[in-house]
MOPAC internal coordinates of N, CA, C and O (Angstrom, degrees):
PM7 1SCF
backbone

  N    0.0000 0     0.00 0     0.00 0    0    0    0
  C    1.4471 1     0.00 0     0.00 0    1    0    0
  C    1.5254 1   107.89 1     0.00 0    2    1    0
  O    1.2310 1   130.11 1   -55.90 1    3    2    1
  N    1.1287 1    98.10 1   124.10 1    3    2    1
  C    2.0117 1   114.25 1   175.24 1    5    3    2
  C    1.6515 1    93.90 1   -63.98 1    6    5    3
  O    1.2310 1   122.56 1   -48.40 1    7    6    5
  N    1.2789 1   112.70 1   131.60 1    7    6    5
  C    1.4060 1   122.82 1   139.43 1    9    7    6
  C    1.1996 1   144.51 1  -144.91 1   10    9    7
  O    1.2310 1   112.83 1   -10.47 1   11   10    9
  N    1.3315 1   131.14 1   169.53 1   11   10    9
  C    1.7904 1   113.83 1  -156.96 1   13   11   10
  C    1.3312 1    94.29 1  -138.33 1   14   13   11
  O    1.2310 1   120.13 1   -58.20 1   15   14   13
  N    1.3624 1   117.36 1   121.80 1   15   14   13
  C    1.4105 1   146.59 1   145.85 1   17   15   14
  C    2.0240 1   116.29 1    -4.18 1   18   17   15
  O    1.2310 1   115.93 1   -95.83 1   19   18   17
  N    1.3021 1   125.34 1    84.17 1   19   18   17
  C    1.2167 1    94.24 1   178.50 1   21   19   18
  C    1.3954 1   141.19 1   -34.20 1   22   21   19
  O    1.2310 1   133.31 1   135.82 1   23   22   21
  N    1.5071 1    91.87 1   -44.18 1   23   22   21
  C    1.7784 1   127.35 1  -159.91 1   25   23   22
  C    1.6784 1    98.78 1   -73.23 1   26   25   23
  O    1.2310 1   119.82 1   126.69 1   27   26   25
  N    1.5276 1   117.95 1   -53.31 1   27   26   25
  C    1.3452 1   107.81 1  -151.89 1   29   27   26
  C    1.3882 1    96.53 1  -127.30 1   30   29   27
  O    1.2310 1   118.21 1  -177.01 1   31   30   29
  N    1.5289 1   121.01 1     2.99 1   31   30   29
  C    1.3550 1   127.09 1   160.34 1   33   31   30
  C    2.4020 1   101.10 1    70.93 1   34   33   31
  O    1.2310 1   126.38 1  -165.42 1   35   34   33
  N    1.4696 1   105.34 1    14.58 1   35   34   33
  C    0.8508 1    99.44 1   159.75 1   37   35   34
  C    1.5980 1   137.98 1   -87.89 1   38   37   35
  O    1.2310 1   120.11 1   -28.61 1   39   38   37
  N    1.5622 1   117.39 1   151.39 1   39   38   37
  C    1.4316 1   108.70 1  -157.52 1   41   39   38
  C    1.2527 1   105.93 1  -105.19 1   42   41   39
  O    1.2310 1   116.21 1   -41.25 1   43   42   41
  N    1.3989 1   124.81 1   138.75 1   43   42   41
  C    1.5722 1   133.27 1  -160.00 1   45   43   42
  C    1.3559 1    86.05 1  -131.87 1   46   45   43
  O    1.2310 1   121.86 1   -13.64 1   47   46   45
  N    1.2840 1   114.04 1   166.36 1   47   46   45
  C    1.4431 1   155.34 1   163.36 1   49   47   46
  C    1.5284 1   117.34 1  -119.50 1   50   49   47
  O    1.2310 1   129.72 1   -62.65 1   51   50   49
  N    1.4688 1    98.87 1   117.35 1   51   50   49
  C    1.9664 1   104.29 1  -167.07 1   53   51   50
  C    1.4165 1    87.96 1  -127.11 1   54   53   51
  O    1.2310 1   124.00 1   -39.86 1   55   54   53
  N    1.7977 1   109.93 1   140.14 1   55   54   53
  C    1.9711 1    98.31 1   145.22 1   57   55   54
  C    1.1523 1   143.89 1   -48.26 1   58   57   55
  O    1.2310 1   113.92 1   -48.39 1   59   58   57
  N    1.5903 1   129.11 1   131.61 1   59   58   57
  C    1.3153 1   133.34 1  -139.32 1   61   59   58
  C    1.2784 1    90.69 1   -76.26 1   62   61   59
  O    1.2310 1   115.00 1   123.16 1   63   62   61
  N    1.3032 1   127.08 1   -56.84 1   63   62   61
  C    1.4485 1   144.10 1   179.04 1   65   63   62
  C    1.8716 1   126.34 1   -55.20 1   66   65   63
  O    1.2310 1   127.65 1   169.60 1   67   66   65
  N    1.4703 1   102.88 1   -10.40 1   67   66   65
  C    1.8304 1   112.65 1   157.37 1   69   67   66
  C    1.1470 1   120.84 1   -46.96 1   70   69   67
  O    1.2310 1   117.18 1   -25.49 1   71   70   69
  N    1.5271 1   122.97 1   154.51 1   71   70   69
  C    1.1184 1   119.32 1  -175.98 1   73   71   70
  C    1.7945 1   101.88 1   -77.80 1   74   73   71
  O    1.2310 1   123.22 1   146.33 1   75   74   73
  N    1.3180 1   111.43 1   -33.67 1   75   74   73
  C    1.6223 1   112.75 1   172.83 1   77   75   74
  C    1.9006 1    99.39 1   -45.85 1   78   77   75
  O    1.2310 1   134.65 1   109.44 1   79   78   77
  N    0.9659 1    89.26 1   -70.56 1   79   78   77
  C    1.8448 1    80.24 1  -167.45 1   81   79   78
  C    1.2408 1   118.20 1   -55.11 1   82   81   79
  O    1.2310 1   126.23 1   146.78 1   83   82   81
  N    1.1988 1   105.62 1   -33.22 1   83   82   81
  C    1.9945 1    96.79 1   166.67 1   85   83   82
  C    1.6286 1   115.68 1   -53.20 1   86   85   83
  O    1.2310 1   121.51 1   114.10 1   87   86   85
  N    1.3655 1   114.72 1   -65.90 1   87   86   85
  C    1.2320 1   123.55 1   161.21 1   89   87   86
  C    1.4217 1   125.76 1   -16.71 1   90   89   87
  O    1.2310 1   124.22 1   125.30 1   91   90   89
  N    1.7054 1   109.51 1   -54.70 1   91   90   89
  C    1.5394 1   114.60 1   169.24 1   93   91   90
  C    1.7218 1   116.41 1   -76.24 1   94   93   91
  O    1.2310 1   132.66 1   159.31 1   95   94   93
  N    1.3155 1    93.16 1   -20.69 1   95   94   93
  C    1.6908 1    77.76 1  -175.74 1   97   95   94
  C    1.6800 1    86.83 1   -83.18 1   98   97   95
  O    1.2310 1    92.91 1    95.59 1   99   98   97
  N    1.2392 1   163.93 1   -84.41 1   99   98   97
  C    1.0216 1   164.04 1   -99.32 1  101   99   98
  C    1.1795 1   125.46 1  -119.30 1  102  101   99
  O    1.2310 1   122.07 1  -179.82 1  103  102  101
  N    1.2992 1   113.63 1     0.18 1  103  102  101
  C    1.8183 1   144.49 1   153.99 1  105  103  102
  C    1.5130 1    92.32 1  -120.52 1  106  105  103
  O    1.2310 1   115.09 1   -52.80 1  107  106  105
  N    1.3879 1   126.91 1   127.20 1  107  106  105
  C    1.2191 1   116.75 1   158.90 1  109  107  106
  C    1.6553 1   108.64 1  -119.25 1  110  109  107
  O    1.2310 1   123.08 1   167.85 1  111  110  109
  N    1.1069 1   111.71 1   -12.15 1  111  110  109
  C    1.7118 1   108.15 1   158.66 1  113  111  110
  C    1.9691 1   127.31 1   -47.61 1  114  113  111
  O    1.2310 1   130.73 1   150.89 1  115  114  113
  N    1.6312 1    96.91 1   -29.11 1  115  114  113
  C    1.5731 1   125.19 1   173.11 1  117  115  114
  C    1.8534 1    96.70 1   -54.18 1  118  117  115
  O    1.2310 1   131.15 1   -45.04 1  119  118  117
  N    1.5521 1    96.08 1   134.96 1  119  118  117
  C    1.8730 1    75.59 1   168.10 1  121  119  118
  C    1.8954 1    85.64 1  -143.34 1  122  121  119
  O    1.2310 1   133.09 1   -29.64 1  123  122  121
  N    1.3096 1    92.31 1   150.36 1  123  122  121
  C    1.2115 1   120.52 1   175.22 1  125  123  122
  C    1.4480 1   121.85 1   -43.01 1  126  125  123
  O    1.2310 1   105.50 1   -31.35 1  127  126  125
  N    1.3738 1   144.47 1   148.65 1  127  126  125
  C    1.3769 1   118.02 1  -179.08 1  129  127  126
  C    2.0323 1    81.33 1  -150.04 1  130  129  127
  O    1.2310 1   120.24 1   -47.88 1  131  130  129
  N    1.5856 1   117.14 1   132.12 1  131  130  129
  C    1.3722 1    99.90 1   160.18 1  133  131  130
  C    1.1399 1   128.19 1   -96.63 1  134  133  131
  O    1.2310 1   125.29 1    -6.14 1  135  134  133
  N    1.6247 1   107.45 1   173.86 1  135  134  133
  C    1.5062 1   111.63 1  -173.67 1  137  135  134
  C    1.5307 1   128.98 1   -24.27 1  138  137  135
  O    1.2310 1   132.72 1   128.85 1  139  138  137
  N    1.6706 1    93.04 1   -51.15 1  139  138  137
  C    2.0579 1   100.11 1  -176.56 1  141  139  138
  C    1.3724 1   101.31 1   -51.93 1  142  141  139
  O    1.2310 1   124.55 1   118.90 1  143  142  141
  N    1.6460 1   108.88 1   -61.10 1  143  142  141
  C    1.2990 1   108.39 1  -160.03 1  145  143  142
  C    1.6846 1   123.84 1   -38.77 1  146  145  143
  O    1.2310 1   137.38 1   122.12 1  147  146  145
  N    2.0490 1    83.94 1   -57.88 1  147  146  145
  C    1.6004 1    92.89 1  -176.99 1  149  147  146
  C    1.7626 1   128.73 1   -55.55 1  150  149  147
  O    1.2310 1   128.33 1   161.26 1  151  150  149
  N    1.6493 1   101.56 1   -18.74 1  151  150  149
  C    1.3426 1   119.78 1  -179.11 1  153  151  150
  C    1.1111 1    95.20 1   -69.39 1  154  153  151
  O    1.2310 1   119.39 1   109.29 1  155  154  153
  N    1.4732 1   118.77 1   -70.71 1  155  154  153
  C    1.5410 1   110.23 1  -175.08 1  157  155  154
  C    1.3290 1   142.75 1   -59.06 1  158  157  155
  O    1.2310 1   123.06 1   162.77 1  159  158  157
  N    1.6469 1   111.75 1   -17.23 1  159  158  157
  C    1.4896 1   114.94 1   156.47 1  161  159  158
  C    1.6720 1   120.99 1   -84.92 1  162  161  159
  O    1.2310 1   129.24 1   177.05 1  163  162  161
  N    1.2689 1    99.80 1    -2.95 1  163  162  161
  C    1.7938 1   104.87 1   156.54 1  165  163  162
  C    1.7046 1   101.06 1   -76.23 1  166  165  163
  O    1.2310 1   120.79 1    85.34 1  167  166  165
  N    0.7153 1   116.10 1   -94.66 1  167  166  165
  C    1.4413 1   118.85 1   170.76 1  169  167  166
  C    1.6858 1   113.24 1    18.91 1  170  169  167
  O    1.2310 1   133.58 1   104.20 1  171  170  169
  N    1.7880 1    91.35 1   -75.80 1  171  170  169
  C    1.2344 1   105.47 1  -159.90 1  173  171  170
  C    1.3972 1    94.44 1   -80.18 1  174  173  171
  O    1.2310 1   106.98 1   176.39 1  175  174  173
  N    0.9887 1   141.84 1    -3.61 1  175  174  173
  C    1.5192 1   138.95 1  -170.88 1  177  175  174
  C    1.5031 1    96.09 1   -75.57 1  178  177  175
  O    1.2310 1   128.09 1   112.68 1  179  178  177
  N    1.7722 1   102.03 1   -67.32 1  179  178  177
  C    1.3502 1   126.71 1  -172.53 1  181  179  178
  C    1.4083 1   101.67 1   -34.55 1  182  181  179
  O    1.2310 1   122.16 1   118.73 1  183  182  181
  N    1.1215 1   113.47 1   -61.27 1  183  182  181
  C    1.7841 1   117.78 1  -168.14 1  185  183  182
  C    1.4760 1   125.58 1   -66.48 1  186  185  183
  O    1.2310 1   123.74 1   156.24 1  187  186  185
  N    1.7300 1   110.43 1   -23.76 1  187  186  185
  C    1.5619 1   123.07 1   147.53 1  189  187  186
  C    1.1761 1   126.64 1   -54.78 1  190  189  187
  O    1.2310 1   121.30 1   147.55 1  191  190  189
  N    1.4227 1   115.12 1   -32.45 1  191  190  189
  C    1.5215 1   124.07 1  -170.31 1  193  191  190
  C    1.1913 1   110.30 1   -89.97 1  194  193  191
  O    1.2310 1   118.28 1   158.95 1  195  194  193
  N    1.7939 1   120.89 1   -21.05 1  195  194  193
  C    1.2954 1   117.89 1   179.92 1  197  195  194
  C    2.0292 1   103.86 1   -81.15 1  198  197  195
  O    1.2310 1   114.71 1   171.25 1  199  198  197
  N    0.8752 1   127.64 1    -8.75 1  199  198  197
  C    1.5612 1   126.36 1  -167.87 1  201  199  198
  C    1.1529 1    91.10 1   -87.09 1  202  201  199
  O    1.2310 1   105.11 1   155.89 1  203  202  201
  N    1.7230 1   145.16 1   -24.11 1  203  202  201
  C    1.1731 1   114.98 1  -159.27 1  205  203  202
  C    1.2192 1   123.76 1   101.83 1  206  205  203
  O    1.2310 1   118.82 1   157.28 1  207  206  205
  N    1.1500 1   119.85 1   -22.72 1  207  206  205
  C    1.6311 1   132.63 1  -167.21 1  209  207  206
  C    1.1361 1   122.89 1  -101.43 1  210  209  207
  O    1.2310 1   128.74 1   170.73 1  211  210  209
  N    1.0341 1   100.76 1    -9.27 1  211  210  209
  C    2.0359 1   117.32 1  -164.78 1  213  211  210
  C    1.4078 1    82.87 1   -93.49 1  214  213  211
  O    1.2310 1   118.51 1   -45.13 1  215  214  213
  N    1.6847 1   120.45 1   134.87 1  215  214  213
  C    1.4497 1   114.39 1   146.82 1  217  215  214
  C    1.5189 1    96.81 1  -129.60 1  218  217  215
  O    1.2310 1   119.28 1   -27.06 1  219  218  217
  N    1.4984 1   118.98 1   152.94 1  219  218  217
  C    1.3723 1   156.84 1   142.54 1  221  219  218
  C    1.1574 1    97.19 1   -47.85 1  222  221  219
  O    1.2310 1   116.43 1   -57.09 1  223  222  221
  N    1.8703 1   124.39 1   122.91 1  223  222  221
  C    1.4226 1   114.86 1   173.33 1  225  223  222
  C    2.0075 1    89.26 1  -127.32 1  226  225  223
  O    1.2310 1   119.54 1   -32.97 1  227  226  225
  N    0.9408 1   118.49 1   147.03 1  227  226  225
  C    1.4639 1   141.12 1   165.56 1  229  227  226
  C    1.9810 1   104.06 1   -33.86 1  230  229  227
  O    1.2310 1   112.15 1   -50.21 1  231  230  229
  N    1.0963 1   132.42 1   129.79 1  231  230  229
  C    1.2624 1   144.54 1  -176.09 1  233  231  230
  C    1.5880 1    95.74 1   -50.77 1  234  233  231
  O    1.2310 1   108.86 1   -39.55 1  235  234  233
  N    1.3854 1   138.46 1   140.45 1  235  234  233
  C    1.1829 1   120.71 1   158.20 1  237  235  234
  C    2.0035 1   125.78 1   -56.01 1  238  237  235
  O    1.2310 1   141.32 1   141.86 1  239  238  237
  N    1.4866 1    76.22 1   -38.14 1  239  238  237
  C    2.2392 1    85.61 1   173.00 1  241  239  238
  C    1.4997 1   107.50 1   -36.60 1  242  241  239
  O    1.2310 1   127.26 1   123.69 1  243  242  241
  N    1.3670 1   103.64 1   -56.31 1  243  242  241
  C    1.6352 1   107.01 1  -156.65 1  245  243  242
  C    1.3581 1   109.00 1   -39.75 1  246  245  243
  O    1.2310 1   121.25 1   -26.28 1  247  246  245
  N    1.1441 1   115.21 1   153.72 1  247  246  245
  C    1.7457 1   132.23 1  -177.43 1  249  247  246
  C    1.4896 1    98.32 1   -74.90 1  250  249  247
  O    1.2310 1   123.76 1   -39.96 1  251  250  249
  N    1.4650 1   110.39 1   140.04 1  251  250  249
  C    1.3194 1   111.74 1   160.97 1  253  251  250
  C    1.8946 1   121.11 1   -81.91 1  254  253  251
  O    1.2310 1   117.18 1   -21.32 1  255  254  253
  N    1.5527 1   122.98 1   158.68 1  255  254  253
  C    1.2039 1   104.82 1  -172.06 1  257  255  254
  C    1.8323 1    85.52 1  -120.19 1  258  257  255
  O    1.2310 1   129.80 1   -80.34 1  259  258  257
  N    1.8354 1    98.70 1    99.66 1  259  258  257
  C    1.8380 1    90.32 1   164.11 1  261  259  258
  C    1.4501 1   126.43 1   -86.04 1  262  261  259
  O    1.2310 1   120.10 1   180.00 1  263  262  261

């Protein structure tokens, strides 16, 4: 299965039969992201999270508990 990179619009080749490609064929709102990219927004995540500044906030979905 052909697929294209949101981020860098590069085109990969994945097994048709992965659970990723199932996922994309059957969610198609899901978008693909490749290796560099995803490496590099680990990266850059990692290095936000070390300053202190980065917070994790709760999903808006989640149920409130009154």
């Amino acid at each position: 299965m052909r697929v294209k990179c949101s981020l860098c619009d590069k085109i990969d080749t994945i097994d048709s039969w992965s659970f990723e490609a199932k996922r994309l064929r059957n969610k198609p709102a899901k978008t693909y992201m490749c290796q560099t990219c995803q490496e590099r927004i680990t990266a850059r995540t990692a290095e936000r999270a070390a300053t202190g500044q980065f917070h994790l906030y709760p999903s808006f979905r989640q149920k409130r508990r009154w």
